[in-house]
N, C-alpha and C positions, 0 to 999 in steps of 0.2 A: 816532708816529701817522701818520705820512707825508704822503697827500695829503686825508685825510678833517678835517673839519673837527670838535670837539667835539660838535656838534649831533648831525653824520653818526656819530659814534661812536656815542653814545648810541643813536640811532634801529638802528642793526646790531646792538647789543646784546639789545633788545629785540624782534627780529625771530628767527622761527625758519624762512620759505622763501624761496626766491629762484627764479631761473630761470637755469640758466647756459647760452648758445648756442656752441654748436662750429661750426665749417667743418673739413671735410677736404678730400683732395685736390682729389675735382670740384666745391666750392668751394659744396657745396650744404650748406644751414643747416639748424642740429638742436638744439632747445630742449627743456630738460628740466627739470620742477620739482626740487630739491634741498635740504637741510637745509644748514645750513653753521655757520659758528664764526668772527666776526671776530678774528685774532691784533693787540689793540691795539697790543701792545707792539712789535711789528714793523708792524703797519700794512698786514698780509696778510689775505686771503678762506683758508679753507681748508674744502675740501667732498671729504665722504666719500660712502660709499654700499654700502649694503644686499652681502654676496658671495654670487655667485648663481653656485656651485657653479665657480668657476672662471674664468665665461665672461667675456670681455674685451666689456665695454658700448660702444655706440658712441663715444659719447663722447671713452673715451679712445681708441680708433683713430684718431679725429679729434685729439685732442687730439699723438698720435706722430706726425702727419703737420704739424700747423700748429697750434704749440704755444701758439696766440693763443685768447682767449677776452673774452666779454661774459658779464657776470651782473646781474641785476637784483634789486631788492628791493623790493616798490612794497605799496600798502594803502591805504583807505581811512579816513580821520578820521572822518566824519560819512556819514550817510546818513539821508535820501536825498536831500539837496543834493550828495552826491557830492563831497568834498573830495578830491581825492587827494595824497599822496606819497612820494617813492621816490626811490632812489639807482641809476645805473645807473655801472658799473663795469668796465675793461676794462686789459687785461695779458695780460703773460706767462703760462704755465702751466709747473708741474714738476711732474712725477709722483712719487710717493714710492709706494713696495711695501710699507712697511711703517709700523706707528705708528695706522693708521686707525681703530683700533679703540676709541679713545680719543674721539671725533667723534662719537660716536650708538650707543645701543642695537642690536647686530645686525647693525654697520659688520663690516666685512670689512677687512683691513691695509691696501689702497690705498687712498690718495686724492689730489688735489690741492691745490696751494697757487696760487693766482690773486695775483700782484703788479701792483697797480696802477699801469697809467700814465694813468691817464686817469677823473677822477671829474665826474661831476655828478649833481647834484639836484633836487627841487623840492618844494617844500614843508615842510621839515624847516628848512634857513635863512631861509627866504623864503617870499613866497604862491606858493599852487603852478601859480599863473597867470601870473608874471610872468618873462620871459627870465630866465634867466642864462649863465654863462659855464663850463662846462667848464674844470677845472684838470688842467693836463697836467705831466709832468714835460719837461722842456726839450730832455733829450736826446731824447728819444723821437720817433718820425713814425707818425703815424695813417695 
């Protein structure tokens, strides 16, 4: 399960978009909604997407230049008190060419696998009001 907590599982299970942000080279940020697929059993994000005849999406141009990424998962419980919460999540990224087509309706072979080193949440453990603390893995530098 790696760094997500039961709760945080559960709650990615039952989520079908997220938003994942790239930086590339000139370090300028690029956020895209996206479908994805928690791998429990490995404890990985993996996000396919739509093949659009070829063409290489920004995204992953960004993603061969600076193989880092953040993705979020966020919603609202109630409304219109407006309860919110959500998981924000950040790692590594690997590309895979093939297999993607297994991830969604009309996926195309590429997609990504997002390894987290870095989870937090709110609301899903906790009120979605009160601090918490970002679990990181140890080896890792933010």
């Amino acid at each position: 399960m790696g760094l997500f907590t039961e709760k945080e599982q559960q709650y990615l299970e039952q989520q079908a978009l997220g938003r994942l942000a790239t930086a590339g080279k000139a370090s300028l940020p690029h956020v895209i909604p996206t479908g994805f697929h928690l791998d429990a059993e490995r404890g990985v994000i993996k996000i396919g997407g739509h093949a659009y005849r070829g063409q290489e999406r920004l995204y992953l141009r960004h993603l061969r230049a600076n193989p880092k990424a953040a993705f979020v998962v966020d919603d609202l419980v109630t409304e219109p008190t407006w309860t919110p919460r959500g998981i924000t999540i950040k790692g590594e990224v690997r590309i895979h060419e093939s297999g993607g087509e297994t991830l969604g309706p009309g996926f195309g072979p590429r997609w990504i696998e997002l390894i987290p080193n870095w989870v937090n949440s709110w609301g899903i453990d906790a009120d979605p009001f009160t601090p918490t603390a970002p679990r990181k893995r140890t080896s890792d530098e933010q």
